[in-house]
Backbone as ProteinMPNN parsed JSONL, in Angstrom:
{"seq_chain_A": "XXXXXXXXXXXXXXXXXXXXXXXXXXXXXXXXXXXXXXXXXXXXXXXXXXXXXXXXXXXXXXXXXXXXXXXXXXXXXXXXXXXXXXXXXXXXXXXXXXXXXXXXXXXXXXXXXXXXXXXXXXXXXXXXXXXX", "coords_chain_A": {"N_chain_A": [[110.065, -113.296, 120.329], [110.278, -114.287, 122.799], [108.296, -115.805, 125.298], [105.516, -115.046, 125.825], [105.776, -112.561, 125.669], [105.272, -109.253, 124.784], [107.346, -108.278, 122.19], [109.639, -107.485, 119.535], [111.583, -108.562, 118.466], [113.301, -110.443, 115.902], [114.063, -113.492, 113.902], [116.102, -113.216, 111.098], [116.618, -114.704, 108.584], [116.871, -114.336, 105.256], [118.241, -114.418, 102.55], [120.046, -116.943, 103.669], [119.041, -119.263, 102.568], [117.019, -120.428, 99.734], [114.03, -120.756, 100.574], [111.328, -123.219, 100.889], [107.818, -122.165, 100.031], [108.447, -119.517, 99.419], [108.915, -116.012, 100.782], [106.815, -116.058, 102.727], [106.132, -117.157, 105.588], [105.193, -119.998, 107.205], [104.431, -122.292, 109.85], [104.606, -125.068, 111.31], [103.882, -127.516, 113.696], [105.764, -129.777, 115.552], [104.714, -132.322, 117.102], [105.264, -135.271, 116.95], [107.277, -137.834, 116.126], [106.612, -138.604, 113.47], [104.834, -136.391, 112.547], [103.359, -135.154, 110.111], [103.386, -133.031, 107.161], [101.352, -129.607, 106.018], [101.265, -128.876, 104.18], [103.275, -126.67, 102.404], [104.676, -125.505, 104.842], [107.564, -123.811, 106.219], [109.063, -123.759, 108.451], [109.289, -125.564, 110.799], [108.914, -126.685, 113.963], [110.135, -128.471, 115.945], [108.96, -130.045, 119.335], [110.837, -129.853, 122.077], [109.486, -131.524, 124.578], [109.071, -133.634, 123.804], [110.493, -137.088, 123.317], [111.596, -138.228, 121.067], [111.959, -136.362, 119.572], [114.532, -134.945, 120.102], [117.378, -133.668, 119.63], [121.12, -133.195, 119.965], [122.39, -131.621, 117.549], [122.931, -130.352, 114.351], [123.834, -132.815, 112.944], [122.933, -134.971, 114.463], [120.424, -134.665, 114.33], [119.997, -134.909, 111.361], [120.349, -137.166, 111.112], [118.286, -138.947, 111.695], [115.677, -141.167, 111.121], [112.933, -140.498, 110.938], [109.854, -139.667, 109.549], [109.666, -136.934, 109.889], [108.288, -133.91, 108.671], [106.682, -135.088, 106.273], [105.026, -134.558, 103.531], [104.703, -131.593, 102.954], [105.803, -130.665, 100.73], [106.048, -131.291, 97.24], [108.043, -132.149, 96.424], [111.203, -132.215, 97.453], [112.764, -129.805, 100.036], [113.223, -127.152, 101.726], [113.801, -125.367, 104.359], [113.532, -123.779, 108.008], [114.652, -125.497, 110.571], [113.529, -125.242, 113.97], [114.409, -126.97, 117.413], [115.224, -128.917, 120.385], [117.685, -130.481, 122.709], [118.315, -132.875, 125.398], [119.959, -132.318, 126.476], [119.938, -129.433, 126.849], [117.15, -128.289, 126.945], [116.348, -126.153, 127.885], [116.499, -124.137, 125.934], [116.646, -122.962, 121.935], [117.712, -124.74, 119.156], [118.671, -123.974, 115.853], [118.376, -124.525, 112.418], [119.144, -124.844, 109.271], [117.336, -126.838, 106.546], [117.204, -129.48, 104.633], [114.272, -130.686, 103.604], [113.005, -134.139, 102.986], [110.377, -135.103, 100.554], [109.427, -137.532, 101.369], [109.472, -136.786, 104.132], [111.975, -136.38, 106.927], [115.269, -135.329, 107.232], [117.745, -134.097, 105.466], [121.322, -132.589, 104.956], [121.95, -130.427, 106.941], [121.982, -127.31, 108.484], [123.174, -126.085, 111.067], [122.657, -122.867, 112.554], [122.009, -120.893, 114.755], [121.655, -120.769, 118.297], [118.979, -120.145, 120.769], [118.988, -118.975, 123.332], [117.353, -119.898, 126.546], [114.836, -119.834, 125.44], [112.202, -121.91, 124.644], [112.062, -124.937, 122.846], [109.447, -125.374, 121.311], [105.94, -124.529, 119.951], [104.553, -122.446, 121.241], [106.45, -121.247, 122.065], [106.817, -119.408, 119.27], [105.985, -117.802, 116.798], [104.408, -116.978, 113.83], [105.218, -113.981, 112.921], [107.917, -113.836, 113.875], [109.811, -114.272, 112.694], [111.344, -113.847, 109.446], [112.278, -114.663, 106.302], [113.024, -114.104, 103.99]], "CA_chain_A": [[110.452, -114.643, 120.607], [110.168, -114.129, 124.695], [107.448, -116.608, 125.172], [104.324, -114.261, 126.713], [106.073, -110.791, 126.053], [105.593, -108.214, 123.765], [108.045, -107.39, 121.419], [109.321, -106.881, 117.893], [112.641, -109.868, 117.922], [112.911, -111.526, 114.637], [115.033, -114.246, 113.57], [116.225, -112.682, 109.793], [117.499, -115.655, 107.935], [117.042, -113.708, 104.371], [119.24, -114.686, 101.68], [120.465, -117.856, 103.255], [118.721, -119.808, 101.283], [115.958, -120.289, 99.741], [112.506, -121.575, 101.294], [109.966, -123.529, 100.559], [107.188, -120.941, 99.772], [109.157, -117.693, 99.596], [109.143, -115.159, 102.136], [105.895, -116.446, 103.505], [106.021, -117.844, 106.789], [104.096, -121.191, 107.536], [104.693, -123.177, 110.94], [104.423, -126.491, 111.598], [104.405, -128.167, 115.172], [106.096, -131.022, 115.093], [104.794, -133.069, 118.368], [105.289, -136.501, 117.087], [108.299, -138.123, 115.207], [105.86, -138.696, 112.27], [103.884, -135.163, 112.121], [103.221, -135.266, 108.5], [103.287, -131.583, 106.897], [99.955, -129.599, 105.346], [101.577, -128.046, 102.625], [104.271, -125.135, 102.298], [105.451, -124.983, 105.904], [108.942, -123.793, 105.811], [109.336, -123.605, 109.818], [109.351, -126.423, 111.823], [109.237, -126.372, 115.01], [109.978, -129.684, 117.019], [108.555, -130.109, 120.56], [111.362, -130.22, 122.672], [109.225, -132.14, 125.391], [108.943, -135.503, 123.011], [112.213, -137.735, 123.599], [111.67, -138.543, 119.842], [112.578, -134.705, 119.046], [115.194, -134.348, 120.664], [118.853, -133.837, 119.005], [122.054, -132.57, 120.248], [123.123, -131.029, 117.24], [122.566, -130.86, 113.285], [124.302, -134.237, 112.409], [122.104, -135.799, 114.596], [118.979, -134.179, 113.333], [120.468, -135.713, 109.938], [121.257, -138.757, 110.888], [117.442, -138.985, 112.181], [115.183, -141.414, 109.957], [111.858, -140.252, 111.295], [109.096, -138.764, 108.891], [109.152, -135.37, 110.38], [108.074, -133.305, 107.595], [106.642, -135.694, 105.327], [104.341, -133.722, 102.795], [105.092, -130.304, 103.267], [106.181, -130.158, 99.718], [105.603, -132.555, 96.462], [109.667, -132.638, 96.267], [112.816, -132.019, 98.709], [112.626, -128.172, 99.561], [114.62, -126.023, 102.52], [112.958, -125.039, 105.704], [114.321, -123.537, 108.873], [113.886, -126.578, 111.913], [113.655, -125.561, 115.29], [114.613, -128.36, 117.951], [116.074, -128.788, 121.343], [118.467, -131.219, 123.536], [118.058, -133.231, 126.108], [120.692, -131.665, 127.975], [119.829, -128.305, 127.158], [116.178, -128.521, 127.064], [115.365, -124.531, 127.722], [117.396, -123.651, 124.006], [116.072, -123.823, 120.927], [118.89, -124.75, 118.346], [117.741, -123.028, 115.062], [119.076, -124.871, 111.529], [118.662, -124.717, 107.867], [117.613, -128.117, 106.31], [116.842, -129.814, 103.555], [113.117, -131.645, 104.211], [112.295, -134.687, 101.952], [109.118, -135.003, 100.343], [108.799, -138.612, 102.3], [109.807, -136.973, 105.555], [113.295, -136.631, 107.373], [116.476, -134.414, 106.791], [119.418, -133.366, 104.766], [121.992, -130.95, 104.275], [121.254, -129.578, 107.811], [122.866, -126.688, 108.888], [123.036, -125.213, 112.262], [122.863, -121.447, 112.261], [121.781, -120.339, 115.669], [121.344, -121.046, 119.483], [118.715, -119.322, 121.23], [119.134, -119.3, 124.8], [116.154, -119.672, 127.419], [113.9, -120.04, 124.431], [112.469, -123.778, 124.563], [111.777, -125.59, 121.423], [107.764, -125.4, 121.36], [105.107, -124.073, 119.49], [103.91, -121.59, 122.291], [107.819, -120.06, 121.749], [106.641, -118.57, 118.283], [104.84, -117.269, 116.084], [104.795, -116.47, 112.169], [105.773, -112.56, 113.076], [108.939, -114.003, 114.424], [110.661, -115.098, 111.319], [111.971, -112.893, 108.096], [113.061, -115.653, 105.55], [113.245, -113.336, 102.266]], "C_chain_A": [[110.565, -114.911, 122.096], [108.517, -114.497, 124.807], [106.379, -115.495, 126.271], [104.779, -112.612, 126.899], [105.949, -110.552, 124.626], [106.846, -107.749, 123.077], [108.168, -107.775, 119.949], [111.41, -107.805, 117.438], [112.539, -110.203, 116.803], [114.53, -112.673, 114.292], [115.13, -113.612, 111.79], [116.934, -113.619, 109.181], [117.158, -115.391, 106.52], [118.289, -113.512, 103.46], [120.455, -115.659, 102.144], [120.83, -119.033, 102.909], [117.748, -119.711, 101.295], [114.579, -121.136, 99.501], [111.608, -121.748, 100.859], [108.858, -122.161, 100.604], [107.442, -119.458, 100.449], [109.75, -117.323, 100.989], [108.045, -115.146, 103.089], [106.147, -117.274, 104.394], [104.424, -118.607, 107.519], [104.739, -121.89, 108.74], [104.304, -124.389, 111.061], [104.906, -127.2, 113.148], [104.422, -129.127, 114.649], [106.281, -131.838, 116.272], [104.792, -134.986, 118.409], [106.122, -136.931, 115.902], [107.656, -138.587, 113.62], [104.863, -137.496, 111.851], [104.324, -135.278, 110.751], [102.776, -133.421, 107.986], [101.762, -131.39, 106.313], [100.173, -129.156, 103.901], [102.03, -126.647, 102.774], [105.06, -124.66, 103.57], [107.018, -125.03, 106.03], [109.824, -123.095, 107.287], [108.962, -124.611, 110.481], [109.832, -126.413, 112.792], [108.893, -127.896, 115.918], [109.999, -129.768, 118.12], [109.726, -130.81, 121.464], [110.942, -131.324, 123.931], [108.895, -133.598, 125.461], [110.309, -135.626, 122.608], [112.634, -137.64, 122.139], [112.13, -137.572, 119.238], [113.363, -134.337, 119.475], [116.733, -134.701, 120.309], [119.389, -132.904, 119.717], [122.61, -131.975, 119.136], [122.696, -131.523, 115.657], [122.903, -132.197, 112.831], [123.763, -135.178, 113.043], [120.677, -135.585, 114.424], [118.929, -135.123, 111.744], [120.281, -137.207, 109.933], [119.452, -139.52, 111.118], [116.617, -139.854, 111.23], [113.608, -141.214, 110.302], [111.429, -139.974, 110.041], [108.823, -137.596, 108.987], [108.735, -135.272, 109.006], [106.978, -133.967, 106.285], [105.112, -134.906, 104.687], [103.785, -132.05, 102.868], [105.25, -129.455, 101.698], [105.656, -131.412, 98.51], [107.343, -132.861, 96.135], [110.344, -132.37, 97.385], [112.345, -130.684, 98.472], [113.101, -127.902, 101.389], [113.577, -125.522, 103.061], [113.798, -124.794, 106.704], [113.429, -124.788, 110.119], [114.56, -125.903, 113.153], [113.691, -126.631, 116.507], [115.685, -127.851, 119.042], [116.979, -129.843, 121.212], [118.094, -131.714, 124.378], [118.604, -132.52, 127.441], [120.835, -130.066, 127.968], [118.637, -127.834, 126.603], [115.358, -126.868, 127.171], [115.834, -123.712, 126.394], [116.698, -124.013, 123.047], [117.497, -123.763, 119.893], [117.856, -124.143, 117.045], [118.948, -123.792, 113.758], [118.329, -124.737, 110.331], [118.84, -126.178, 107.153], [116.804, -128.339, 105.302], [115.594, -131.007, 104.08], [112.881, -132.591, 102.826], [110.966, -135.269, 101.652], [108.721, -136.405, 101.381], [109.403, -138.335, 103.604], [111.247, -137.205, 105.948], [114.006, -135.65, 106.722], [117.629, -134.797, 105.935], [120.309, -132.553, 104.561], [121.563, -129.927, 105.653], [122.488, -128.61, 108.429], [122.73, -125.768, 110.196], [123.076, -123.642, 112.189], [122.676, -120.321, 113.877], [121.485, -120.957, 116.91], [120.777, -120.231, 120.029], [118.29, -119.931, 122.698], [118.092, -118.844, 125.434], [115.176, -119.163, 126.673], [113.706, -121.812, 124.094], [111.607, -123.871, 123.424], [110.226, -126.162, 121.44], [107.026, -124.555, 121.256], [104.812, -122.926, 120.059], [105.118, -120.685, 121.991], [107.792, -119.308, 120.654], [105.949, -118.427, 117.468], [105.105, -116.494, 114.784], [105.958, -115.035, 112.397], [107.249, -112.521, 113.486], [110.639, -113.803, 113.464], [111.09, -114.189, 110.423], [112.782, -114.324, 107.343], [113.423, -114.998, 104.047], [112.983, -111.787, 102.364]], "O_chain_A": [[111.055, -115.993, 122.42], [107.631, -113.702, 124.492], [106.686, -115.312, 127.449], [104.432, -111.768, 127.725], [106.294, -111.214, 123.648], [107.355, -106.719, 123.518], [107.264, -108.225, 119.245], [112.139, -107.607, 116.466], [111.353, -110.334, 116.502], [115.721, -112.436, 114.497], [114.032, -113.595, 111.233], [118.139, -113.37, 109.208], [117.026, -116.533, 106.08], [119.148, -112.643, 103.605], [121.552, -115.605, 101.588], [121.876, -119.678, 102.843], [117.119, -119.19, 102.216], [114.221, -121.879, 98.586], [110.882, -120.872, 100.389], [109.198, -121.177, 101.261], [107.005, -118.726, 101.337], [110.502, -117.826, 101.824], [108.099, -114.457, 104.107], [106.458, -118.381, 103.955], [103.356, -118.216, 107.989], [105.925, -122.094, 108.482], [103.139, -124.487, 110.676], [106.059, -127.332, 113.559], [103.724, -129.573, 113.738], [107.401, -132.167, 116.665], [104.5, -135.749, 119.33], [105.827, -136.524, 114.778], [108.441, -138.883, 112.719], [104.139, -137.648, 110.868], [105.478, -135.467, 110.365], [101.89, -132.782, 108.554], [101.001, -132.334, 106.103], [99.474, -129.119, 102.887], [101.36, -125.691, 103.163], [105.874, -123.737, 103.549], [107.656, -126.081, 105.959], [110.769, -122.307, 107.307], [107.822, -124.375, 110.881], [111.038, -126.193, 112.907], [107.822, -128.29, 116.379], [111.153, -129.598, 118.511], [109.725, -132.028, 121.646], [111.868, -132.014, 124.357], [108.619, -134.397, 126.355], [111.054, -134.889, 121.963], [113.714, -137.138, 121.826], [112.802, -137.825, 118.239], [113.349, -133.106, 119.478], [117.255, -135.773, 120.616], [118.757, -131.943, 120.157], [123.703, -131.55, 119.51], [122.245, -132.652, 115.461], [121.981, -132.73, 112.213], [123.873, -136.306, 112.562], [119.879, -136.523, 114.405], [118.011, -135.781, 111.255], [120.128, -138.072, 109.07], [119.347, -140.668, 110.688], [116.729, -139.325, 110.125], [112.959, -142.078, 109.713], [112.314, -139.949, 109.185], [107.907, -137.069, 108.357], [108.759, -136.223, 108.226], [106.564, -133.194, 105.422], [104.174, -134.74, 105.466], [102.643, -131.592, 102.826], [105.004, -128.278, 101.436], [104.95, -132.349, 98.883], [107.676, -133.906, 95.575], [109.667, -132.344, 98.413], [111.795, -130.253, 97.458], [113.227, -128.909, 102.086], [112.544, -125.237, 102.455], [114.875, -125.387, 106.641], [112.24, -124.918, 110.411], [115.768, -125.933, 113.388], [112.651, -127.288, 116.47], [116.553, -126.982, 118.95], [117.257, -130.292, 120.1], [117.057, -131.113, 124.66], [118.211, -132.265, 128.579], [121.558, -129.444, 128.746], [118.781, -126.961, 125.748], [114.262, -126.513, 126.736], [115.33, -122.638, 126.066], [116.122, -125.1, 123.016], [118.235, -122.778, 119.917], [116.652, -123.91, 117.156], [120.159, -123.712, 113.966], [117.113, -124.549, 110.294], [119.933, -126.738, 107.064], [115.842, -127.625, 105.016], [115.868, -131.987, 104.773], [112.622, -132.055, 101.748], [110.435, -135.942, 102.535], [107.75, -136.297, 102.129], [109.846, -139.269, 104.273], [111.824, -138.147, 105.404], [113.528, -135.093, 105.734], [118.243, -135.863, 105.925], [120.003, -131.61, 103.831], [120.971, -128.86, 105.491], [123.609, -128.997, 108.761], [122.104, -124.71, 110.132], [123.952, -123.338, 111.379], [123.169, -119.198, 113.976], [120.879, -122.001, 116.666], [121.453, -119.211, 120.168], [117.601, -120.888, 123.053], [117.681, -117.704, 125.222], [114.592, -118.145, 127.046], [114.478, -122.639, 123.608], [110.684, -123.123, 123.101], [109.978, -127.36, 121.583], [107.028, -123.661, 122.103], [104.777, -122.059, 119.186], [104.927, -119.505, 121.696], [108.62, -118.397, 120.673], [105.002, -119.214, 117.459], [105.883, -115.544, 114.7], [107.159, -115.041, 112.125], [107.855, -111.449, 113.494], [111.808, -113.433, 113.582], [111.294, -113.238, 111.178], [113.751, -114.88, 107.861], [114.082, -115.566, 103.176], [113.072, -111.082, 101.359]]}, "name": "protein", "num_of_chains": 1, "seq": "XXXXXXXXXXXXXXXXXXXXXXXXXXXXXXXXXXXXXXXXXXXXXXXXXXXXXXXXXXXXXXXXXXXXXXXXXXXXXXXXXXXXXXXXXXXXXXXXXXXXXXXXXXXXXXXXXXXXXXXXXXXXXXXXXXXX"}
């Protein structure tokens, strides 16, 4: 998760809960407050460098009525979202959320802060993750 280095980091969020397709890890950049999903991605990762992506904190991720996500799944289904701050823009906050099939959040739960890791695509990569 050290953007241009070698190593063997993982985020292990395994047993808590459980994700849109399994223990398979799918990504999704999410560079525009309407990125529409392809099917099964259960990692979203919102581009800290678009204003439109940018929350201080799960309850305003929630409160958010964008389409992020929107067809990812054919129902509501549980994905980990990555997403910065404005005012702390090199972090990626790291939450567990409920995506609905027409796009947008629920049930979001903060779980991690990773420091001098910025919230964009280039910061990760499938190998990163452990969800099951």
């Amino acid at each position: 998760m050290i953007a241009g280095a070698a190593n063997t980091d993982k985020l292990d969020v395994s047993g808590a809960a459980t994700f849109l397709n399994g223990t398979t890890t799918a990504l999704l950049d999410v560079t525009a407050a309407s990125t529409a999903g392809l099917g099964n991605e259960n990692v979203l990762i919102l581009d800290v460098d678009v204003a439109a992506l940018q929350f201080d904190n799960a309850a305003a991720l929630q409160a958010d009525t964008n389409t992020i996500g929107n067809g990812i799944a054919g129902a509501d289904a549980t994905a980990l979202v990555l997403y910065g701050s404005s005012s702390a823009p090199a972090e990626t906050r790291v939450a567990i959320a409920t995506v609905a099939n027409a796009g947008s959040f629920s049930s979001v739960t903060d779980i991690a802060i990773l420091k001098a890791i910025k919230s964009e695509a280039a910061s990760f990569n499938i190998n990163d993750f452990t969800l099951g």
